[in-house]
TILOKE-934971 format. One record per residue (C-alpha): x, y, z; residue number from 1. Coordinates in nm, 3 decimals. Each point is the difference from the previous one (the first is absolute). Layout:
residues N
+---------+---------+---------+-------+
!      c1 !      c2 !      c3 ! zator !
+---------+---------+---------+-------+
!       X !       Y !       Z !   NUM !
...
+---------+---------+---------+-------+
//
This chain:
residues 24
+---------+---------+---------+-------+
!      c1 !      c2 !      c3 ! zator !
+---------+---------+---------+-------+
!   0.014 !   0.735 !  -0.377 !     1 !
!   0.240 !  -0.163 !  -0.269 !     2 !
!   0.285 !  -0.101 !   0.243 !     3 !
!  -0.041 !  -0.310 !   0.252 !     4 !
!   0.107 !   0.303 !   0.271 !     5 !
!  -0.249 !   0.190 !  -0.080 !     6 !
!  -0.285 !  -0.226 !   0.008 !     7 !
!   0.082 !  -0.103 !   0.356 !     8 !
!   0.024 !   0.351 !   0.059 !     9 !
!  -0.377 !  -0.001 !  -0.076 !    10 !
!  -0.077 !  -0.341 !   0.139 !    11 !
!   0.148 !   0.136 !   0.354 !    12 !
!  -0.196 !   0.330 !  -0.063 !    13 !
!  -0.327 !  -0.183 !  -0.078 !    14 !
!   0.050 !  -0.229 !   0.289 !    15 !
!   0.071 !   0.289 !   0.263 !    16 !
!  -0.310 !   0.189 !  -0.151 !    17 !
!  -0.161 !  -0.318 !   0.103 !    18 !
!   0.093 !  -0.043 !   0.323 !    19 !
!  -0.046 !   0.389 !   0.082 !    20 !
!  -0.313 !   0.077 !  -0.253 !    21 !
!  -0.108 !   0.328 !   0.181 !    22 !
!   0.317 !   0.062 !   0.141 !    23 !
!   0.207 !   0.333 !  -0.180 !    24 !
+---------+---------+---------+-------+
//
């Protein structure tokens, strides 16, 4: 991700993936 936005787009995604790893 290019934009500031859009990296902590993927930070929050990464960190909610972490939190919920086998959750879907």
């Amino acid at each position: 991700s290019a934009d500031s936005g859009a990296s902590l787009g993927d930070i929050l995604g990464a960190a909610l993936k972490a939190r919920t790893p086998d959750k879907k």
